[in-house]
mmCIF file of the N, C-alpha and C atoms, coordinates in Angstrom:
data_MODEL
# 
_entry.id   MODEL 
# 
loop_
_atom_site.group_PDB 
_atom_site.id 
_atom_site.type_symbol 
_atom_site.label_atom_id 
_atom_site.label_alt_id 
_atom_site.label_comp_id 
_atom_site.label_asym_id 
_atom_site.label_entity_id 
_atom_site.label_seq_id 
_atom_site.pdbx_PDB_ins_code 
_atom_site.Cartn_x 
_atom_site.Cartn_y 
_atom_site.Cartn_z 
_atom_site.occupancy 
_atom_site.B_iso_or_equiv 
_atom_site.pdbx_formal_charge 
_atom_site.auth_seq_id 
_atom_site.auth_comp_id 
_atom_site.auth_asym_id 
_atom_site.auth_atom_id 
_atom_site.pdbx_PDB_model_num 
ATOM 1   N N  . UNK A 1 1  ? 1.929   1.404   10.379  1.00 0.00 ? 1  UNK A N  1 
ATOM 2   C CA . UNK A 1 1  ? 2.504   2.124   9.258   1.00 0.00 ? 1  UNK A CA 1 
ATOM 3   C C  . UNK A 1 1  ? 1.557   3.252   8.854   1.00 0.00 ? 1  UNK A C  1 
ATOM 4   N N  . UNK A 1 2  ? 2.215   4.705   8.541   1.00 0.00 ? 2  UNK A N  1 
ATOM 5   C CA . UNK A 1 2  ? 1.483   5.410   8.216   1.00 0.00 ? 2  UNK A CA 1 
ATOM 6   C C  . UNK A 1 2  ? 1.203   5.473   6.448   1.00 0.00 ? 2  UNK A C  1 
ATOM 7   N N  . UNK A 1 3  ? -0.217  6.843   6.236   1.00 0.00 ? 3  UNK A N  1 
ATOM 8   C CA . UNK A 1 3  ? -0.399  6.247   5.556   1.00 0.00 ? 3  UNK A CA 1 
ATOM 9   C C  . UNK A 1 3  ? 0.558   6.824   4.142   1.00 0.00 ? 3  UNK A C  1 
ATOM 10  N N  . UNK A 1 4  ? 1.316   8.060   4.759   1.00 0.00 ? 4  UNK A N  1 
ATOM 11  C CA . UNK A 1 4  ? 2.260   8.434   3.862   1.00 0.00 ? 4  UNK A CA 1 
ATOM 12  C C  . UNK A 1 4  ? 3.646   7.184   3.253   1.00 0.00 ? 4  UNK A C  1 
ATOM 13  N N  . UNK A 1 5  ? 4.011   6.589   4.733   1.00 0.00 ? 5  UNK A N  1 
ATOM 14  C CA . UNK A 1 5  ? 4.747   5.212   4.285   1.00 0.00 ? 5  UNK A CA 1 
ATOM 15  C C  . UNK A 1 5  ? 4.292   4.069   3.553   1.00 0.00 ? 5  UNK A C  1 
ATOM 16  N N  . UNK A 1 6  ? 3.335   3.955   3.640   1.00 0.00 ? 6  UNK A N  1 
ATOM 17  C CA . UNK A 1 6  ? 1.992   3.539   2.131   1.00 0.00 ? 6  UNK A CA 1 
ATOM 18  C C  . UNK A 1 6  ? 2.294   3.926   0.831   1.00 0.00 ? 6  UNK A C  1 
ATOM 19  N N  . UNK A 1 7  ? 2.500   5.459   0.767   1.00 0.00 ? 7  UNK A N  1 
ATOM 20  C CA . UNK A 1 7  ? 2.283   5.861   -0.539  1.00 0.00 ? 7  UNK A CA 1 
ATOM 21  C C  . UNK A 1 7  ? 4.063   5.994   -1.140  1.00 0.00 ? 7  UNK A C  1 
ATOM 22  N N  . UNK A 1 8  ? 4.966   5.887   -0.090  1.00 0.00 ? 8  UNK A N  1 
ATOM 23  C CA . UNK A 1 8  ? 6.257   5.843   -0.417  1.00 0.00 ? 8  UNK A CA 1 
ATOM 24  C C  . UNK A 1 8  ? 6.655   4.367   -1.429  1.00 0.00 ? 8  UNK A C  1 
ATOM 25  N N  . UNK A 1 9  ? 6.067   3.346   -0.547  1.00 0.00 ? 9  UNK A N  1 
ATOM 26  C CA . UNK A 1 9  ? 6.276   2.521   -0.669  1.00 0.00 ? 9  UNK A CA 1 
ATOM 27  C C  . UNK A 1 9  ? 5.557   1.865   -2.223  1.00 0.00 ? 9  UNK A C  1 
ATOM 28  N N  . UNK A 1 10 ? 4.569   2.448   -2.285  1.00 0.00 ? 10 UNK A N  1 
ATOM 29  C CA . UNK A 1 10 ? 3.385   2.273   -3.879  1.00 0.00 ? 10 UNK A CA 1 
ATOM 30  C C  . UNK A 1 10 ? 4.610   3.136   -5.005  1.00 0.00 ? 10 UNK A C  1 
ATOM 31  N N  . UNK A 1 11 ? 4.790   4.410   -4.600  1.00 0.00 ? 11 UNK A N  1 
ATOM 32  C CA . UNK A 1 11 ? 6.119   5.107   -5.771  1.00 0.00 ? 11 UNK A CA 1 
ATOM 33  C C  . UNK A 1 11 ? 7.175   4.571   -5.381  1.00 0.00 ? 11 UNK A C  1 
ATOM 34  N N  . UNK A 1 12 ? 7.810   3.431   -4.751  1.00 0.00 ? 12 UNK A N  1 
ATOM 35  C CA . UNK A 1 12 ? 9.065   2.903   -5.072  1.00 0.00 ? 12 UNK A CA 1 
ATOM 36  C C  . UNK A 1 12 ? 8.662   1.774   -5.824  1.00 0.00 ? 12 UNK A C  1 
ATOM 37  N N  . UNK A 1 13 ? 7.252   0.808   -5.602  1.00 0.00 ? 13 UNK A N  1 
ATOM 38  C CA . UNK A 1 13 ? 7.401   -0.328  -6.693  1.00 0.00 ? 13 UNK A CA 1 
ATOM 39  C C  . UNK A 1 13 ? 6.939   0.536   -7.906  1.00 0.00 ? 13 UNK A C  1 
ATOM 40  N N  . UNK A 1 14 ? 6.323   1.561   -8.190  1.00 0.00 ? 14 UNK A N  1 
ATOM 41  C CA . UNK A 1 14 ? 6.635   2.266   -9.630  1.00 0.00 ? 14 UNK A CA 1 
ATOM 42  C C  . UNK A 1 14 ? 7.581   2.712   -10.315 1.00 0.00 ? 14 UNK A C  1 
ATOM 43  N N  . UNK A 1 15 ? 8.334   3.013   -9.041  1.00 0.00 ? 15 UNK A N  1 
ATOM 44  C CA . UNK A 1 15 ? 9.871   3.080   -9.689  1.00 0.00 ? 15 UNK A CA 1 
ATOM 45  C C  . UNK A 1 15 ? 10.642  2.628   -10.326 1.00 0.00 ? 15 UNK A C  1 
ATOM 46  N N  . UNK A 1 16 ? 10.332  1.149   -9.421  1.00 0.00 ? 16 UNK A N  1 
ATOM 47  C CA . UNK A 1 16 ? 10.970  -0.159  -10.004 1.00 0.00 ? 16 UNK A CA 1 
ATOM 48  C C  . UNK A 1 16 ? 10.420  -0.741  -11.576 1.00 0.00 ? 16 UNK A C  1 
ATOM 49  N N  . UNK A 1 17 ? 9.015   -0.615  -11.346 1.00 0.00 ? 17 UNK A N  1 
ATOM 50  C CA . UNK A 1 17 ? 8.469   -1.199  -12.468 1.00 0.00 ? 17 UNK A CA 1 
ATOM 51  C C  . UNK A 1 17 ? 8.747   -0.468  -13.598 1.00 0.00 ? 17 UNK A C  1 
ATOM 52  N N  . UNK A 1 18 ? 8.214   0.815   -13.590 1.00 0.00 ? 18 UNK A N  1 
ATOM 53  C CA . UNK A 1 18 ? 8.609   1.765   -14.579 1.00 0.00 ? 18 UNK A CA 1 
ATOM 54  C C  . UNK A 1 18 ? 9.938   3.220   -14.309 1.00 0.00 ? 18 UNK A C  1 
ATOM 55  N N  . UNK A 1 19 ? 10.455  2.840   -14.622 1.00 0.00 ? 19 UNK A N  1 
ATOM 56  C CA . UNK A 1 19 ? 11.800  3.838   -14.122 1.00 0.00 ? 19 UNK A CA 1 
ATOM 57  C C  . UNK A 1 19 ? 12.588  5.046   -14.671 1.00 0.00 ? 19 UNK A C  1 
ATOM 58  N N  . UNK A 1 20 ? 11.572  5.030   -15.800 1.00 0.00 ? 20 UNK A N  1 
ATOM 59  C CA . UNK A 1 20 ? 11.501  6.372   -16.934 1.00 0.00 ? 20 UNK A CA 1 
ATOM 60  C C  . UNK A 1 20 ? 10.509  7.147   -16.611 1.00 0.00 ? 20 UNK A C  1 
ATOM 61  N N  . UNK A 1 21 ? 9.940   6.998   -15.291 1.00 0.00 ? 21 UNK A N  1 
ATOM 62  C CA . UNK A 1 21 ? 8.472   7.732   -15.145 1.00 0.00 ? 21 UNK A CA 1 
ATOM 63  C C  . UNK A 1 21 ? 9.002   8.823   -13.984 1.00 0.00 ? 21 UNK A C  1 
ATOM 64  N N  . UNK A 1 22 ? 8.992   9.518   -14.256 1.00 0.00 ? 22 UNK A N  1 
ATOM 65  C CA . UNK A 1 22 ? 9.172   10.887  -13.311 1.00 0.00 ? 22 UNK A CA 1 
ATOM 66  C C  . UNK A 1 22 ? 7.836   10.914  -12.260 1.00 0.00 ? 22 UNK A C  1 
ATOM 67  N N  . UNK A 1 23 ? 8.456   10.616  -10.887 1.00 0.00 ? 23 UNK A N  1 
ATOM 68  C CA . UNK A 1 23 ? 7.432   11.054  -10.354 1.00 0.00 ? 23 UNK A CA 1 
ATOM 69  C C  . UNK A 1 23 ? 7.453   11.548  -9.272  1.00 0.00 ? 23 UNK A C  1 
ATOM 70  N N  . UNK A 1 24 ? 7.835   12.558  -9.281  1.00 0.00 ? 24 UNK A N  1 
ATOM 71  C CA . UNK A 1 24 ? 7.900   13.497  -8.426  1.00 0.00 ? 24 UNK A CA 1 
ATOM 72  C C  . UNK A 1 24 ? 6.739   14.796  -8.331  1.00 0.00 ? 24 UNK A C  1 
ATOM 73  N N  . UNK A 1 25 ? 6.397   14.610  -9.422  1.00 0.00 ? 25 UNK A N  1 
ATOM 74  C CA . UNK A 1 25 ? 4.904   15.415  -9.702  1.00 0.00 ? 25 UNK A CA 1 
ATOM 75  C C  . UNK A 1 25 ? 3.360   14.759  -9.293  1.00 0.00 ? 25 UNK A C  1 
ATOM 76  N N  . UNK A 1 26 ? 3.691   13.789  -8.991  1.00 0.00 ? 26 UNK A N  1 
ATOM 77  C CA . UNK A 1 26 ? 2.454   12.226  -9.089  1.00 0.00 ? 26 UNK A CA 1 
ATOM 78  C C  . UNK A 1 26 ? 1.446   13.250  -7.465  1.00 0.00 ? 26 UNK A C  1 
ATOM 79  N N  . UNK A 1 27 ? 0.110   13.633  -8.180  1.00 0.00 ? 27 UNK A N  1 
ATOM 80  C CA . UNK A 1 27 ? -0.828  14.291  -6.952  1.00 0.00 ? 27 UNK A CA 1 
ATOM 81  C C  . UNK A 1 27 ? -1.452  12.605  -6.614  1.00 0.00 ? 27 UNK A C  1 
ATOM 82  N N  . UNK A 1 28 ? -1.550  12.687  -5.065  1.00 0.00 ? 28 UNK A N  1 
ATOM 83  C CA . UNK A 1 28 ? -2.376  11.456  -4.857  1.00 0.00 ? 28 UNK A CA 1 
ATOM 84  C C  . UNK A 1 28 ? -3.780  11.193  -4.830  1.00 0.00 ? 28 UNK A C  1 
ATOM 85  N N  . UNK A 1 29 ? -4.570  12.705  -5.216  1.00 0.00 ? 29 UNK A N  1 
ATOM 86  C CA . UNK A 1 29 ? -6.143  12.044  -5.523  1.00 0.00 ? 29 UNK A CA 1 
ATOM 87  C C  . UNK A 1 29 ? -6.306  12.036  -6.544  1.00 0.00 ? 29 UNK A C  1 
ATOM 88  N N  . UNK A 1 30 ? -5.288  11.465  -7.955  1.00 0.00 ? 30 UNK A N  1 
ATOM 89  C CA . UNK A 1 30 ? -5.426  11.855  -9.002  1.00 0.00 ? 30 UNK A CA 1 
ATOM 90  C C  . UNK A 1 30 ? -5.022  10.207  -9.526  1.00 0.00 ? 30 UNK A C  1 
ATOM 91  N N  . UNK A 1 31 ? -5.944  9.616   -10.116 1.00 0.00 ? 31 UNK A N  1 
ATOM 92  C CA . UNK A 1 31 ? -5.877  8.349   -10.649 1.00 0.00 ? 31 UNK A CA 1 
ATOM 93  C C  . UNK A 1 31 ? -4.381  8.226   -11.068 1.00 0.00 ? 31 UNK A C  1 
ATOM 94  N N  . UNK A 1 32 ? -3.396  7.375   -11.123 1.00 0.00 ? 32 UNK A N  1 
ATOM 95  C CA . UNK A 1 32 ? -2.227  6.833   -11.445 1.00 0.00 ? 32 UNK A CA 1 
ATOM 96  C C  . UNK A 1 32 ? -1.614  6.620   -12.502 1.00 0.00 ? 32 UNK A C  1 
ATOM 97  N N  . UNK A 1 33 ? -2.734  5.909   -13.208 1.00 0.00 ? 33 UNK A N  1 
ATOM 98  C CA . UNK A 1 33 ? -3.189  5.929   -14.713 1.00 0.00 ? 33 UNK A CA 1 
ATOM 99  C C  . UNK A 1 33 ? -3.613  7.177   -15.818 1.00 0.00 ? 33 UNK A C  1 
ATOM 100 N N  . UNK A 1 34 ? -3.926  8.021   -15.047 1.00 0.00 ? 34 UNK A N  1 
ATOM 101 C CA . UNK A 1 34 ? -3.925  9.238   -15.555 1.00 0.00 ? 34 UNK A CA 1 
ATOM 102 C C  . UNK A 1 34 ? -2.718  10.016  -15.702 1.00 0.00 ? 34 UNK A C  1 
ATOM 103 N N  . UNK A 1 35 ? -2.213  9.856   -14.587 1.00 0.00 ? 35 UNK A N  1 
ATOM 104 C CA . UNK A 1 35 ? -0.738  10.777  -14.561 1.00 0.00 ? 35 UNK A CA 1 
ATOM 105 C C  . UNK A 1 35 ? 0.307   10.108  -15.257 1.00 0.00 ? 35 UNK A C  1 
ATOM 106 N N  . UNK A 1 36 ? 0.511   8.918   -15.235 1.00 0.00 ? 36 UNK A N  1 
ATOM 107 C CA . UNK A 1 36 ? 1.607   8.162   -15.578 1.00 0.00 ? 36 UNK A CA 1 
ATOM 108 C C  . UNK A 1 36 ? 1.517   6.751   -16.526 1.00 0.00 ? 36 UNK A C  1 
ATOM 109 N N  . UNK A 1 37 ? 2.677   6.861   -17.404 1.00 0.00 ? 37 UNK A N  1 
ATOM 110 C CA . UNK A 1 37 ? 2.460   5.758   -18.883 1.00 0.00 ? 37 UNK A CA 1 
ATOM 111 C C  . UNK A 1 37 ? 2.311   3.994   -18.281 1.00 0.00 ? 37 UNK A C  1 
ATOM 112 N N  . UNK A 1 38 ? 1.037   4.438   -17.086 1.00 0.00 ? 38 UNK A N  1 
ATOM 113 C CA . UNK A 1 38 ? 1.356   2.911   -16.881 1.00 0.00 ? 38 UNK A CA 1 
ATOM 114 C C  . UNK A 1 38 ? 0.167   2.192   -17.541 1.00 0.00 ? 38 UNK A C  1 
ATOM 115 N N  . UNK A 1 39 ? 0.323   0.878   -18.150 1.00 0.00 ? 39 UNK A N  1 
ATOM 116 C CA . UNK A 1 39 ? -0.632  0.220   -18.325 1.00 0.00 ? 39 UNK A CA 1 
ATOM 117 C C  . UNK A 1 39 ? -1.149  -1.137  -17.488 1.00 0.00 ? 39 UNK A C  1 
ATOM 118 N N  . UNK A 1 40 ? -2.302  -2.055  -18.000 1.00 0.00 ? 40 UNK A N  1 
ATOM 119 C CA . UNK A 1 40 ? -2.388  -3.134  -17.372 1.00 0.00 ? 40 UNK A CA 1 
ATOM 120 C C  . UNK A 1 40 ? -1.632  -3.721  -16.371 1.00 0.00 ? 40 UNK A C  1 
ATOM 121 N N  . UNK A 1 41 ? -0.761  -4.319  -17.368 1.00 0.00 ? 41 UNK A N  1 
ATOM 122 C CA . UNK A 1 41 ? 0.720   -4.960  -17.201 1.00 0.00 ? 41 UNK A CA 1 
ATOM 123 C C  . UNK A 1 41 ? 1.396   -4.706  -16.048 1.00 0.00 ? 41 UNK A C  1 
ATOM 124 N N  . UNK A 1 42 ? 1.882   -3.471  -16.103 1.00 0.00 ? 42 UNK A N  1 
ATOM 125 C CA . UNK A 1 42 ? 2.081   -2.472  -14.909 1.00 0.00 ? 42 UNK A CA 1 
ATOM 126 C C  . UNK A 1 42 ? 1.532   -2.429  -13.983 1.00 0.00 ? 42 UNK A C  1 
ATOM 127 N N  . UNK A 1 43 ? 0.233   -2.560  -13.812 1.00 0.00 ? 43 UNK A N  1 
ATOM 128 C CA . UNK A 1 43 ? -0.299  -2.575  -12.418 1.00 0.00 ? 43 UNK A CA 1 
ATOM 129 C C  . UNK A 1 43 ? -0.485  -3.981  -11.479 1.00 0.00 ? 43 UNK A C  1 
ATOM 130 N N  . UNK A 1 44 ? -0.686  -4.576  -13.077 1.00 0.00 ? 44 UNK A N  1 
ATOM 131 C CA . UNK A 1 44 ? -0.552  -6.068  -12.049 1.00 0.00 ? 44 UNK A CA 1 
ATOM 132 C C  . UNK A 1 44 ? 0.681   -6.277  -11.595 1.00 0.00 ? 44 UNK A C  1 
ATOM 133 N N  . UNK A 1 45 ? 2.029   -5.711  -12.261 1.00 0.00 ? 45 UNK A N  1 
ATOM 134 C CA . UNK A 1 45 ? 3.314   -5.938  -11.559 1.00 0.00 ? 45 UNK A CA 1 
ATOM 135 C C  . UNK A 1 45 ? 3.220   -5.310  -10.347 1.00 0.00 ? 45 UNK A C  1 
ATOM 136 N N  . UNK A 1 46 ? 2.657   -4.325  -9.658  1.00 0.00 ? 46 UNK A N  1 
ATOM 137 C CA . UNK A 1 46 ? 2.071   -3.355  -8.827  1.00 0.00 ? 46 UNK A CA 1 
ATOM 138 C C  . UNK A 1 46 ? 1.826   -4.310  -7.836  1.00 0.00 ? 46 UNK A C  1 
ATOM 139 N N  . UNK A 1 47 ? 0.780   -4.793  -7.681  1.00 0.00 ? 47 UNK A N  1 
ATOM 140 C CA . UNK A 1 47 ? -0.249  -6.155  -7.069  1.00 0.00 ? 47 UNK A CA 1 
ATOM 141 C C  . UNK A 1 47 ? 0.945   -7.260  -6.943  1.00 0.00 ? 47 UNK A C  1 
ATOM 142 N N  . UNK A 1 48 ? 1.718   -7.767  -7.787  1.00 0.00 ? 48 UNK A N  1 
ATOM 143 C CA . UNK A 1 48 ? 2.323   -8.968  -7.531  1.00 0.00 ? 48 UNK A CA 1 
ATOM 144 C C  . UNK A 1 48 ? 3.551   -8.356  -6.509  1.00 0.00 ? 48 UNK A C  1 
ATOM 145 N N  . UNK A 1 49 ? 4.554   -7.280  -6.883  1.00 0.00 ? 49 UNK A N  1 
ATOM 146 C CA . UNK A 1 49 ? 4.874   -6.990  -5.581  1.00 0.00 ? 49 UNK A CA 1 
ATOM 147 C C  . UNK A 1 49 ? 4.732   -6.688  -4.231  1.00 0.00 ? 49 UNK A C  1 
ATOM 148 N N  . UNK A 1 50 ? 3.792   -6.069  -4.296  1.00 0.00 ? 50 UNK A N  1 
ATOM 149 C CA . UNK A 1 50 ? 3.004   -6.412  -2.928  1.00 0.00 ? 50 UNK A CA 1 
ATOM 150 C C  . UNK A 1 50 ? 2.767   -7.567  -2.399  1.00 0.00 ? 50 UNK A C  1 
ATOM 151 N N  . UNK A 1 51 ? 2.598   -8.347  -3.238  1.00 0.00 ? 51 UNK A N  1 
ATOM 152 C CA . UNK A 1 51 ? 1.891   -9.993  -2.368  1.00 0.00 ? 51 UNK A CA 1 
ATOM 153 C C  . UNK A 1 51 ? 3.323   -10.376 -1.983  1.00 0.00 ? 51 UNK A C  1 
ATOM 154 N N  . UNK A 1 52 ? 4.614   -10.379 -3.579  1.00 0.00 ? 52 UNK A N  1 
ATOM 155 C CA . UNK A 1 52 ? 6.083   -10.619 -3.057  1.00 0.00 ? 52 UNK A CA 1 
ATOM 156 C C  . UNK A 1 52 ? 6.736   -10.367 -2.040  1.00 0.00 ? 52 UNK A C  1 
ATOM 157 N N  . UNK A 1 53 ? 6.460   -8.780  -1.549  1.00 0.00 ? 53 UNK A N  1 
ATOM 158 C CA . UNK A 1 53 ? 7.290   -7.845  -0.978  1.00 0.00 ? 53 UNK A CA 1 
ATOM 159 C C  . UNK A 1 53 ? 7.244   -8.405  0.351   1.00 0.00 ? 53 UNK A C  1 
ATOM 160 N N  . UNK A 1 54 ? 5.749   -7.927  0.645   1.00 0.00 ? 54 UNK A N  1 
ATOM 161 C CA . UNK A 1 54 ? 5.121   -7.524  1.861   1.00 0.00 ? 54 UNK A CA 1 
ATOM 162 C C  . UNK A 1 54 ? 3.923   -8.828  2.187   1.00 0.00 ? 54 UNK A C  1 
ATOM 163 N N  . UNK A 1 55 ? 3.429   -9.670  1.360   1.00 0.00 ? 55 UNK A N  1 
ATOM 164 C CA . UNK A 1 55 ? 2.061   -10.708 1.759   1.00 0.00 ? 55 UNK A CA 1 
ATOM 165 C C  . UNK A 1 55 ? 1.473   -10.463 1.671   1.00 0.00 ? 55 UNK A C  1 
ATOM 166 N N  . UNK A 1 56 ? 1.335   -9.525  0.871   1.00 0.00 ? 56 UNK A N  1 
ATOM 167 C CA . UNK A 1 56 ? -0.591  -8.618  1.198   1.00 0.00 ? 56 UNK A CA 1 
ATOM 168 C C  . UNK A 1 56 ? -1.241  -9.284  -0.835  1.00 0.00 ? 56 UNK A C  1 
ATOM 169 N N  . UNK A 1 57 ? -2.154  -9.414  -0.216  1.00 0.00 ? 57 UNK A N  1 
ATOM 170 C CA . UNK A 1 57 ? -3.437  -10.311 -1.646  1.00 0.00 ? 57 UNK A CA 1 
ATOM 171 C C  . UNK A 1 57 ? -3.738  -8.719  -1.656  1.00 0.00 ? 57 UNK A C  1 
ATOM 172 N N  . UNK A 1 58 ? -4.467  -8.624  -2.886  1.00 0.00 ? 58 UNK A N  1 
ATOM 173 C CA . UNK A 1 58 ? -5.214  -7.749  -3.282  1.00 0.00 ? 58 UNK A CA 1 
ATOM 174 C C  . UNK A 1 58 ? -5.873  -8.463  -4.587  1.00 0.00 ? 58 UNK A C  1 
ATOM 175 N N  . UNK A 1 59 ? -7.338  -8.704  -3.917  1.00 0.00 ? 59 UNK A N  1 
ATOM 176 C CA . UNK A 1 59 ? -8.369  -10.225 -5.110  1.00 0.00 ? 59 UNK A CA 1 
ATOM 177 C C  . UNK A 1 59 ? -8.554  -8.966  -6.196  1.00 0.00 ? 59 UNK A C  1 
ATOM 178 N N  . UNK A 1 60 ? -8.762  -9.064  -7.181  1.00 0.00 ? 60 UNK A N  1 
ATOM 179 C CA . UNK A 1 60 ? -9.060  -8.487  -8.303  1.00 0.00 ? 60 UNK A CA 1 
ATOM 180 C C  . UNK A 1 60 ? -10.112 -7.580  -7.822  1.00 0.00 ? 60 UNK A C  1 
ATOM 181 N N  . UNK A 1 61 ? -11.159 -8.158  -7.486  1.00 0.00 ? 61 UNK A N  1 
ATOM 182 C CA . UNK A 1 61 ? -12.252 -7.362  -7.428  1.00 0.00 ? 61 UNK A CA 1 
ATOM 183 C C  . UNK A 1 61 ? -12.091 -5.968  -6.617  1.00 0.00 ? 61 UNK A C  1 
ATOM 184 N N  . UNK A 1 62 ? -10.725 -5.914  -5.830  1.00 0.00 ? 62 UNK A N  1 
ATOM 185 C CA . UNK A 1 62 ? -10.662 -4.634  -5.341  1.00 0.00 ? 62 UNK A CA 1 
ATOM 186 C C  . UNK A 1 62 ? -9.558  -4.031  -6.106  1.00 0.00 ? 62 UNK A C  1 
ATOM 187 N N  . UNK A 1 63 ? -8.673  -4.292  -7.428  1.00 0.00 ? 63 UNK A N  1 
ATOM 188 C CA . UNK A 1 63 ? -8.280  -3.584  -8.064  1.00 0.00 ? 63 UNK A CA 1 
ATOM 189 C C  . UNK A 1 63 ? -8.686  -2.303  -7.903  1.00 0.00 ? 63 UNK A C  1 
ATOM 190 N N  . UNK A 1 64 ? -9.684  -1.912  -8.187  1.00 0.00 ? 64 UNK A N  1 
ATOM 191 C CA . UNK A 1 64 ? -10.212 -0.434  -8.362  1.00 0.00 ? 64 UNK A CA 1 
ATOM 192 C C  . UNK A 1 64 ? -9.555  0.493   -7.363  1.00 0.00 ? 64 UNK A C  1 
ATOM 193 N N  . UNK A 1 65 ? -9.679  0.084   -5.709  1.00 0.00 ? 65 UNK A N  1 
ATOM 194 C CA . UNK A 1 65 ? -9.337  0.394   -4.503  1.00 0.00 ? 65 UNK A CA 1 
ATOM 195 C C  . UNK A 1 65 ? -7.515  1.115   -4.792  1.00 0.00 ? 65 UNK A C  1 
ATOM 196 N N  . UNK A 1 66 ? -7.100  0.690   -6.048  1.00 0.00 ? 66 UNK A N  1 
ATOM 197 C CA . UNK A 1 66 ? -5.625  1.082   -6.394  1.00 0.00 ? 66 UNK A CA 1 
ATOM 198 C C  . UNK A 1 66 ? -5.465  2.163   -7.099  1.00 0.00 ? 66 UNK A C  1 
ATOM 199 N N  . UNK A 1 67 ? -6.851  2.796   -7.517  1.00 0.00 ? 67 UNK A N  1 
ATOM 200 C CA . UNK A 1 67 ? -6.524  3.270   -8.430  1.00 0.00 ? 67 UNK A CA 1 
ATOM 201 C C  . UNK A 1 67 ? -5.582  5.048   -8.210  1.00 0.00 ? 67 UNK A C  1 
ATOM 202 N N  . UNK A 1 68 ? -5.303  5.802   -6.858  1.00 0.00 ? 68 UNK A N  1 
ATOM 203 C CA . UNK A 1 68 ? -5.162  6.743   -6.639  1.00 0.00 ? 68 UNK A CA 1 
ATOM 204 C C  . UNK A 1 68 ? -4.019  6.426   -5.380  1.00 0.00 ? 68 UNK A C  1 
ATOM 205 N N  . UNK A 1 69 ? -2.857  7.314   -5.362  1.00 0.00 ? 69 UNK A N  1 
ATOM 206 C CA . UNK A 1 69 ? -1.890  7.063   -4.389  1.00 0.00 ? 69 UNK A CA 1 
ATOM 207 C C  . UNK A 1 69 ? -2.759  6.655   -2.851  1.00 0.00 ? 69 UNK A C  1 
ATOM 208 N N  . UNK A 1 70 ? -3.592  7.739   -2.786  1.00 0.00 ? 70 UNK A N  1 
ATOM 209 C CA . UNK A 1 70 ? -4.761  8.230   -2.191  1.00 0.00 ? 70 UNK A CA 1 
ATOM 210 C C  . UNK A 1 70 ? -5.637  6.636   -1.535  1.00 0.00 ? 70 UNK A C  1 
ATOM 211 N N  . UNK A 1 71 ? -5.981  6.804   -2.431  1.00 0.00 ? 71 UNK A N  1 
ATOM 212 C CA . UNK A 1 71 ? -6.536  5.191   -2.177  1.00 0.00 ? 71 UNK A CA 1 
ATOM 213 C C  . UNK A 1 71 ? -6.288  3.991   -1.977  1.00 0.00 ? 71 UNK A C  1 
ATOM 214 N N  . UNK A 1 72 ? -5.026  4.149   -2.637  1.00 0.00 ? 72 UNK A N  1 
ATOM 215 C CA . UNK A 1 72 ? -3.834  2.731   -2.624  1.00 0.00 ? 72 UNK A CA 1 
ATOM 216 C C  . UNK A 1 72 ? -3.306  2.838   -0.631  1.00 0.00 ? 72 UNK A C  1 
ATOM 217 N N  . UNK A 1 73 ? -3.291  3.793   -0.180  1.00 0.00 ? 73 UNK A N  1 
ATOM 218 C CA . UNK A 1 73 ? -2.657  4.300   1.305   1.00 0.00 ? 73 UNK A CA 1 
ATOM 219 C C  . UNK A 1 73 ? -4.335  3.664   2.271   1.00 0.00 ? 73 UNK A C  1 
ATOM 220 N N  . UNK A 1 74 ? -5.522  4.542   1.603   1.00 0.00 ? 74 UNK A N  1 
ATOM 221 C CA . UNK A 1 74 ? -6.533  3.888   2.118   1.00 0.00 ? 74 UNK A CA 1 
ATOM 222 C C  . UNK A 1 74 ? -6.888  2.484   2.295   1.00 0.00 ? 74 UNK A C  1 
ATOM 223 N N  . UNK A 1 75 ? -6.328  1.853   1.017   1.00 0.00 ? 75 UNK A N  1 
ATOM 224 C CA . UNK A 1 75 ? -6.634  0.350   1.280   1.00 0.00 ? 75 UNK A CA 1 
ATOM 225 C C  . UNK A 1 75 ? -5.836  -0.638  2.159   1.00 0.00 ? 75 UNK A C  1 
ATOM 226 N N  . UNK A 1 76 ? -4.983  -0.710  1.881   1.00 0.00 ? 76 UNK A N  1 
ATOM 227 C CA . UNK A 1 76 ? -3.541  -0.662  2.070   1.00 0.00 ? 76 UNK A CA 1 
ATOM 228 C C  . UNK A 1 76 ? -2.933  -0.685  3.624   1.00 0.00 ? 76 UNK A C  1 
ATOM 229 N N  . UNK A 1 77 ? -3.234  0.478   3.842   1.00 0.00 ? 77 UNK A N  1 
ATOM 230 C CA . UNK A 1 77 ? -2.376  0.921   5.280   1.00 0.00 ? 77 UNK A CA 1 
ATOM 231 C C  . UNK A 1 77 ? -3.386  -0.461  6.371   1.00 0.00 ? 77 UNK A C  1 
ATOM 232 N N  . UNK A 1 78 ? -3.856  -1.128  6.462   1.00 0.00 ? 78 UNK A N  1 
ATOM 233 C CA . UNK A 1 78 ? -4.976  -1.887  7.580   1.00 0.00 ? 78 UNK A CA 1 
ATOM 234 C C  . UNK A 1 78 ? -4.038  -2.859  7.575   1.00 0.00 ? 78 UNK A C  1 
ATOM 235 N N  . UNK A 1 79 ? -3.890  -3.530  6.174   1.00 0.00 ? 79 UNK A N  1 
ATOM 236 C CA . UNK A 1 79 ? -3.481  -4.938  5.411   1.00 0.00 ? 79 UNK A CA 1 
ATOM 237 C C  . UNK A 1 79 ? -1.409  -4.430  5.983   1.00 0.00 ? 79 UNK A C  1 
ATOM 238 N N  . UNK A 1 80 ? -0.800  -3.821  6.246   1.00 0.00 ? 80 UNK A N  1 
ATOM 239 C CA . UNK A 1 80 ? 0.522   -3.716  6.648   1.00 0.00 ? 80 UNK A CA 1 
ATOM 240 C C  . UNK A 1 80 ? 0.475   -3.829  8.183   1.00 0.00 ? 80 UNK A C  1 
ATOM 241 N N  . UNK A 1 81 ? -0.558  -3.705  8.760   1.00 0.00 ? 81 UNK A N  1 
ATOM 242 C CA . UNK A 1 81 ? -0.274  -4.250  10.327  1.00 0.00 ? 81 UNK A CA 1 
ATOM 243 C C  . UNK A 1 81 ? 0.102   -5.269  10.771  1.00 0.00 ? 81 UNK A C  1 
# 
């Protein structure tokens, strides 16, 4: 999987989660949280679909690793093989 199908896939569970969020503007080296009204809550819904969706863990301690479309594709894209 590439790593653009990564980042498709990160703005459709935002979609889902938050669906008043326009994001079609969303730059990917630009923290997530910065651009968009997401909070906590939100991101862990983020994390739990992923484990739902697709099987993929993401342990807390690499939260951080989420924080940018950018980065979310970096971490991410290994763990979809």
């Amino acid at each position: 999987m590439s790593k653009d199908e990564v980042k498709k896939i990160i703005l459709k569970i935002i979609a889902e989660i938050a669906p008043d969020e326009d994001l079609g503007n969303v730059k990917s080296d630009v923290r997530l949280r910065d651009q968009l009204e997401l909070d906590s809550m939100d991101f862990l819904d983020i994390v739990m679909e992923l484990r739902k969706k697709f099987g993929i863990e993401v342990p807390e301690a690499d939260y951080g690793q989420l924080a940018s479309l950018d980065s979310c594709a970096d971490y991410l894209q290994p763990k979809f093989k």
